[in-house]
C-alpha positions as CSV (number, residue, x, y, z in Angstrom):
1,X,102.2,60.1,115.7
2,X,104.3,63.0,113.8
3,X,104.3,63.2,110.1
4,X,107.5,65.0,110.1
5,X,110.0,63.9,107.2
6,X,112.9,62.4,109.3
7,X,116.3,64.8,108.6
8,X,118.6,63.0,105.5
9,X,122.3,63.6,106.1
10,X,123.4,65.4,102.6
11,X,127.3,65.2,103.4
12,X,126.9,61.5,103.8
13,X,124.7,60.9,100.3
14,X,127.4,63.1,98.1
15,X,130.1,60.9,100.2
16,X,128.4,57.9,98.8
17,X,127.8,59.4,95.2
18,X,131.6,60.5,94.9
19,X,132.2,56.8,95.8
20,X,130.4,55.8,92.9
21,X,132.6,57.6,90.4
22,X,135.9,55.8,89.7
23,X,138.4,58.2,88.3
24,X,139.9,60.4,91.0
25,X,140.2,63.3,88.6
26,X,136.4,63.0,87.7
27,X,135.9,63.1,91.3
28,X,138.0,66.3,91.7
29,X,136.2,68.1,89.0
30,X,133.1,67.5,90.6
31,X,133.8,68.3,93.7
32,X,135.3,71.2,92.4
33,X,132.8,72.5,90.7
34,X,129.6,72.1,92.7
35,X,131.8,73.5,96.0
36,X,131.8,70.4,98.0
37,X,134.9,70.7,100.2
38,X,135.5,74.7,99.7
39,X,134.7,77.7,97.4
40,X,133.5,76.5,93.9
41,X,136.0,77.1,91.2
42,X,135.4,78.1,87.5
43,X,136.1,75.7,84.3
44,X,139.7,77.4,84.1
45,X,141.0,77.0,87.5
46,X,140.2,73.2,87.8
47,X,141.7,72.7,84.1
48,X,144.9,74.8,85.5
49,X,144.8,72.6,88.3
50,X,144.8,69.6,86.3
51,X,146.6,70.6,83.4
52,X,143.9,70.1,81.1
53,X,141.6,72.8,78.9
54,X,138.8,74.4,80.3
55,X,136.8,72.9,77.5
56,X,137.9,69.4,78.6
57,X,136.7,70.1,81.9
58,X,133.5,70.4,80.7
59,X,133.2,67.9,78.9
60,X,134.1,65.5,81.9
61,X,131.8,67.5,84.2
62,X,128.9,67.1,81.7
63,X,129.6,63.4,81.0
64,X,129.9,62.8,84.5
65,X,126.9,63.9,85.6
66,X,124.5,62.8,82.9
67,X,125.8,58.9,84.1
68,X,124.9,59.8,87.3
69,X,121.4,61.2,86.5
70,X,121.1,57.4,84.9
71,X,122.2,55.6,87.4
72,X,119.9,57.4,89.5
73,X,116.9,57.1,87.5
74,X,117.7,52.9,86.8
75,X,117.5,53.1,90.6
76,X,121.2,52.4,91.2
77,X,121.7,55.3,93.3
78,X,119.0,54.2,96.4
79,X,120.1,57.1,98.6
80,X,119.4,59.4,95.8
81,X,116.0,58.2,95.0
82,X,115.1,58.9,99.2
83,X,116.9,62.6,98.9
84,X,114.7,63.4,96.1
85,X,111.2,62.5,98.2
86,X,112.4,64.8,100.8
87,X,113.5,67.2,98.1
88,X,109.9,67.0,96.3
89,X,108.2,66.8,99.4
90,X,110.0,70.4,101.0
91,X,109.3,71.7,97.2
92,X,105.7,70.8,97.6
93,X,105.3,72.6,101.0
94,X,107.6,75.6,99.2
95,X,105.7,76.3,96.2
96,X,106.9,73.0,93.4
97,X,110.4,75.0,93.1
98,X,112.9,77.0,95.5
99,X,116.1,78.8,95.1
100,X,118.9,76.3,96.3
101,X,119.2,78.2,99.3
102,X,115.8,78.2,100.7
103,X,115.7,74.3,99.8
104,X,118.6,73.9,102.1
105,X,117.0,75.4,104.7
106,X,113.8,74.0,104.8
107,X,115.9,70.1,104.8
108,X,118.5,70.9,107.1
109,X,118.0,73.8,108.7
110,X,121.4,75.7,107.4
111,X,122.2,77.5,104.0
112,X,125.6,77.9,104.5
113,X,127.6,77.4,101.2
114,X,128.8,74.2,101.9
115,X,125.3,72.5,102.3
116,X,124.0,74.5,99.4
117,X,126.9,72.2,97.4
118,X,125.7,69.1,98.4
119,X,122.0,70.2,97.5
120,X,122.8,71.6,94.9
121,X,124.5,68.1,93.5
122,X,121.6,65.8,94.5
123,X,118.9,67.7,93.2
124,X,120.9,67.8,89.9
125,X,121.2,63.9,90.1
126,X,117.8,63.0,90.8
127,X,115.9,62.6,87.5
128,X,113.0,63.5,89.4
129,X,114.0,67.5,89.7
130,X,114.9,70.2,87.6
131,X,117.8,72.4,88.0
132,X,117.3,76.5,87.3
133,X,121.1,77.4,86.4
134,X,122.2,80.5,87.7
135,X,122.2,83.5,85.9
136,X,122.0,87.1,85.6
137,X,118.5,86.9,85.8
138,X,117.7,83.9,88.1
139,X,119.0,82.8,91.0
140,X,120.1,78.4,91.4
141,X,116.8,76.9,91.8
142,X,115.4,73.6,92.1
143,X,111.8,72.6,90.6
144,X,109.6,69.4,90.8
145,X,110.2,68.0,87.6
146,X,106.6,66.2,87.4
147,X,105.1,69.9,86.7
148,X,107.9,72.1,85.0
149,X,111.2,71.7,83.3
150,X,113.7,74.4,84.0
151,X,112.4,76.6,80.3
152,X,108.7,76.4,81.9
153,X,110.3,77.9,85.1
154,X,111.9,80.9,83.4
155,X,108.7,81.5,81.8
156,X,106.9,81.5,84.3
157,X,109.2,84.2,86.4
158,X,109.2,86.5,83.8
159,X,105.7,86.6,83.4
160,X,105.7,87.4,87.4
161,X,108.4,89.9,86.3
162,X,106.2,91.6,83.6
163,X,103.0,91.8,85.8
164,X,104.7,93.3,88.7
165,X,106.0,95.7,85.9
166,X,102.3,96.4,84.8
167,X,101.2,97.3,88.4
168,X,104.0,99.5,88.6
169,X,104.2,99.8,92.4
170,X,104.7,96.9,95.2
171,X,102.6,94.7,95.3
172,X,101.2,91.8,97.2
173,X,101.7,88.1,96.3
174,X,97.7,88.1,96.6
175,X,97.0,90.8,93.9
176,X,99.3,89.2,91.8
177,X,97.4,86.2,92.5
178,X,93.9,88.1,91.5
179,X,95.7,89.1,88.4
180,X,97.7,86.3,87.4
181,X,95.6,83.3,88.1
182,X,98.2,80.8,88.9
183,X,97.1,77.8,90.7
184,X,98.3,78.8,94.0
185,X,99.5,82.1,96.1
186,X,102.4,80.5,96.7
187,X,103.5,79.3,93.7
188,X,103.5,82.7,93.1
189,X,105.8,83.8,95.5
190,X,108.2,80.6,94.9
191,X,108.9,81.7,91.2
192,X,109.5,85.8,92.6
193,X,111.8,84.7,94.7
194,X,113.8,82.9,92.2
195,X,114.4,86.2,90.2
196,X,116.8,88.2,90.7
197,X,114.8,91.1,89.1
198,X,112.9,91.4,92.2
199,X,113.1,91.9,95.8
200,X,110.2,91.9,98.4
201,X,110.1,93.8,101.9
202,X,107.5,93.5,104.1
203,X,105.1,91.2,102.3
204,X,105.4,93.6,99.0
205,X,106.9,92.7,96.0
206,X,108.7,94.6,93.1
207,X,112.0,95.5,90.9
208,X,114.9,95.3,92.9
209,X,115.1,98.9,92.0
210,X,112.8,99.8,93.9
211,X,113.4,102.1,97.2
212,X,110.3,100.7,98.2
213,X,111.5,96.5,98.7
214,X,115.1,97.6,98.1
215,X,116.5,100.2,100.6
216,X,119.4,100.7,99.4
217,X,121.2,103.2,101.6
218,X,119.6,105.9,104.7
219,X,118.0,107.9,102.5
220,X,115.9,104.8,100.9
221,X,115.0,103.6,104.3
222,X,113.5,107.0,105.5
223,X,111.4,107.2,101.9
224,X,110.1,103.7,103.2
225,X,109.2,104.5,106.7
226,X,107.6,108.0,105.4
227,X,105.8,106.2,102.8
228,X,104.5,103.6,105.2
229,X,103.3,106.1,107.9
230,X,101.5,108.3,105.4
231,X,102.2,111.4,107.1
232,X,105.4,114.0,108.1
233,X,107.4,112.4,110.9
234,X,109.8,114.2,113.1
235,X,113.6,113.3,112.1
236,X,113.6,111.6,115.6
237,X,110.9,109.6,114.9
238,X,111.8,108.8,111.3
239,X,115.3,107.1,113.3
240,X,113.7,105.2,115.6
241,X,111.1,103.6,113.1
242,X,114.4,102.5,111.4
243,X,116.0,101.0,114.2
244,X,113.0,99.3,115.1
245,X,112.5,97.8,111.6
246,X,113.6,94.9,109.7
247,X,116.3,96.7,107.6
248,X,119.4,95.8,106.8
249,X,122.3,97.9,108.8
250,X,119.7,99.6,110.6
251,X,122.0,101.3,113.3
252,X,121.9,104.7,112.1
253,X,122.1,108.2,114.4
254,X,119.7,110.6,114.7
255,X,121.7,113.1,113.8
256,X,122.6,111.1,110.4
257,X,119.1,110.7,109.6
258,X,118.8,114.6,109.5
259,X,121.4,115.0,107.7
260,X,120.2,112.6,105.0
261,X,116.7,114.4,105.2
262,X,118.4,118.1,104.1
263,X,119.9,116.6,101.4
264,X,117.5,114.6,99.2
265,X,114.5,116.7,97.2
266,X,112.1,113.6,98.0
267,X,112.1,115.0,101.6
268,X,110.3,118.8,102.6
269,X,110.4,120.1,105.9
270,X,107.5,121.2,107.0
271,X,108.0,122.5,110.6
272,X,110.6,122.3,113.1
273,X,112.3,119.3,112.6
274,X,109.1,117.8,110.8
275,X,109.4,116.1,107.3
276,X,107.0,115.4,104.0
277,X,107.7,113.8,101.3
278,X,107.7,116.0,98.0
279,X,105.3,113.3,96.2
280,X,102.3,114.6,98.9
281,X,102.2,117.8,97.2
282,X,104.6,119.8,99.4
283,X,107.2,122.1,97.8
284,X,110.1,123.3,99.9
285,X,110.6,126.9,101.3
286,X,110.0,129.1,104.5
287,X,106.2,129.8,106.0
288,X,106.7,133.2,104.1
289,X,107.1,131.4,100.3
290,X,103.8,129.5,101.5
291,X,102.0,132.4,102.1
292,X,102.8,133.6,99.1
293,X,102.1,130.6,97.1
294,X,98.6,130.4,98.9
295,X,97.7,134.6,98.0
296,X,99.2,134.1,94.2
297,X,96.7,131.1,93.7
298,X,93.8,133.1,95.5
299,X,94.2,135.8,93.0
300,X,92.7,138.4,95.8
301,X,93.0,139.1,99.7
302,X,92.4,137.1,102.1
303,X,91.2,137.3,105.5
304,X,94.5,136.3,108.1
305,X,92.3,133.3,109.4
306,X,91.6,131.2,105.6
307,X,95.8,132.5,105.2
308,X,96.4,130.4,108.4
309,X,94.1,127.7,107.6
310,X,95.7,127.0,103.8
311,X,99.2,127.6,105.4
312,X,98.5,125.0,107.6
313,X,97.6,122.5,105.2
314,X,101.6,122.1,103.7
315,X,103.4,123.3,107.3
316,X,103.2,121.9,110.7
317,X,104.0,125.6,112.7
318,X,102.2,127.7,115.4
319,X,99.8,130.2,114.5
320,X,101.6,133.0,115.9
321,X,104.8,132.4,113.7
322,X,102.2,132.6,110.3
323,X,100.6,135.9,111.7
324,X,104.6,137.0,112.3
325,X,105.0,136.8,108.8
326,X,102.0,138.3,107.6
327,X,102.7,141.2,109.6
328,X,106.5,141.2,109.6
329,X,107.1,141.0,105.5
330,X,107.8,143.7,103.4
331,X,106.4,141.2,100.9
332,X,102.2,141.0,102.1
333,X,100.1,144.4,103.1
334,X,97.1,144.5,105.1
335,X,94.4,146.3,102.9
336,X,91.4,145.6,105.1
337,X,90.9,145.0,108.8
338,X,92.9,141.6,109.4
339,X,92.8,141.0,105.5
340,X,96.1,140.6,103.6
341,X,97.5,140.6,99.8
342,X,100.6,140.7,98.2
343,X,102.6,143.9,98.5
C-alpha cells in the first residue's frame, strides 16, 4: 500500500476561500494582491483601481485575512485545515520551512507564479503555518508553526548567514552542521535557502557574492572550474568543463573563453594555451622573467638542470624552449660549464 500524500488541487481551495468572502471588492483586493488570476499588484495600483487609498487597501487586505486565519482555525474552512496537513507534511520532509517556491513544487509539482499565489494564500490562512514575508533579505517562505514563528525563522538564517561568514569559504551543509549543531542537516539547508544572502553550487554554500556558488559571468565560471580541478587547464579544456556543467548560460565558444582568460589577473598562463590561477603562486610573464625570478631568489649560479627544474615548477613548456633562453638572452651568462647567472 503507498503512503503517498494524495495531490490537493490549490486552484480549487482558493476558489472555495474567495467564495467565502462576501464583498466583491474584498475579493478583488485579495486576489490582487496575492497574484491569483495574473501578476501581483502593489497597494497603489489596486487603490487606483478602486478609487480608494493605498492605505485603505491595506487595511481591508489585513482585515480580510486575519477573519480568514479565524475561520480557519474555528475549523470553518475544512479544505484549509486538509491543505495545511499536506503543507506541514511536505515542510516536514523539506526541513520544517521552505521558500514558497520550493513548497509548490514539492505539492504540485510546478512553481510557476500562478501556483506560488495560491500557496502562497493558504499557507497564510492556515493557523497552523507561519508566513516569512519577502524582503531584501529573505525570500517568501512558509514554516511549521508548531516549532517557529516567522522572528525565530529570521534568526535562525542569519545565524546560518554569520557562520558561513566565519568559515569564510563555501562550505558544506554538513560542516555547518558540525559547527552549528542544529537538530538536523537539513534544517540547515532549508533556512540557507530562504536567504537571499546566499547561494549554493554544487553542494557548497556561501554569500551570493561569491564567484565560487555565484558565477556570475564567463570569467566566474572558468575561476570555478579552475578551482575545482586544482590544476592549469588548457583554454580548450577550461570550455568544455563549462559546457558540460550545471551553469547557467553555459554555451560559450572556445575562442570566448580565451579571450576571457587574457583579460582577468586571477588567470596566468603558463604554457601554450595552458592557464593557472594567480592565487597558486604563479605570477605572469614569459619563461625568460621566470628564469630570472628563479636566479634573483638563488642569489648565485645555477647549474642549467635545477634552472629547468624550478622553471618548471610555475610553466608548463619543453625543455628545449628554457635552455633557448638561457642561451639566447642577453640578460643570463654562462660562468661555468652548463652553469648560469644573471648578466
Amino acid at each position: 500500500m503507498s503512503n503517498q500524500q494524495p495531490a490537493i488541487n490549490l486552484r480549487a481551495i482558493v476558489k472555495k476561500v474567495l467564495e467565502t468572502i462576501d464583498r466583491e471588492r474584498e475579493r478583488e483586493i485579495i486576489s490582487r494582491r496575492f497574484g491569483l488570476n495574473d501578476r501581483r499588484e502593489t497597494l497603489e495600483q489596486i487603490g487606483d483601481l478602486l478609487g480608494i487609498t493605498r492605505e485603505r487597501v491595506r487595511q481591508l487586505e489585513k482585515a480580510v485575512l486575519a477573519r480568514l486565519k479565524a475561520q480557519a482555525a474555528d475549523g470553518e474552512l475544512p479544505s484549509i485545515a486538509e491543505a495545511e496537513k499536506v503543507f506541514i507534511k511536505h515542510l516536514h520532509e523539506l526541513g520544517r520551512v521552505a521558500t514558497v517556491a520550493d513548497l509548490t513544487q514539492a505539492i504540485s509539482g510546478q512553481d510557476d507564479d500562478r501556483s506560488q499565489a495560491h500557496v502562497a494564500l493558504i499557507a497564510t490562512i492556515a493557523p497552523g503555518l507561519v508566513i516569512i514575508d519577502e524582503n531584501d533579505d529573505y525570500r517568501p517562505a512558509v514554516a511549521i508553526g508548531e516549532h517557529h514563528d516567522e522572528a525565530k525563522v529570521r534568526h535562525l538564517i542569519d545565524q546560518v548567514v554569520e557562520e558561513i561568514k566565519t568559515v569564510g569559504q563555501p562550505v558544506s551543509i554538513d560542516e555547518l552542521h558540525a559547527r552549528l549543531r542544529f537538530e538536523h542537516p537539513q534544517h540547515i539547508q532549508a533556512l540557507a535557502s530562504v536567504s537571499k544572502r546566499l547561494a549554493s553550487l554544487r553542494n557548497l554554500w556561501g554569500l551570493i557574492k561569491w564567484p565560487l556558488v555565484n558565477p556570475k559571468n564567463i570569467r566566474d565560471k572558468i575561476y570555478v572550474v579552475l578551482k575545482d580541478n586544482d590544476k592549469p587547464m588548457h583554454f580548450s579544456a577550461i570550455a568544455g568543463a563549462i559546457k558540460n556543467s550545471s551553469f547557467k548560460r553555459k554555451d560559450v565558444t572556445t575562442q570566448a573563453i580565451h579571450n576571457e582568460l587574457i583579460k582577468d589577473k586571477r588567470f596566468v598562463l603558463i604554457g601554450r594555451g595552458i592557464y593557472a590561477l594567480k592565487e597558486w603562486g604563479y605570477k605572469k610573464g614569459t619563461v625568460a622573467d621566470v628564469i630570472t625570478e628563479v636566479l634573483k631568489k638563488s642569489g648565485k649560479p645555477l647549474h642549467r638542470d635545477e634552472i629547468v627544474k624550478r622553471v618548471l615548477k610555475s610553466r608548463r613548456v619543453k625543455e628545449t624552449t628554457i635552455l633557448l633562453n638561457l642561451q639566447g638572452k642577453p640578460q643570463f651568462k654562462r660562468v661555468a660549464k652548463a652553469t648560469y647567472d644573471l648578466a
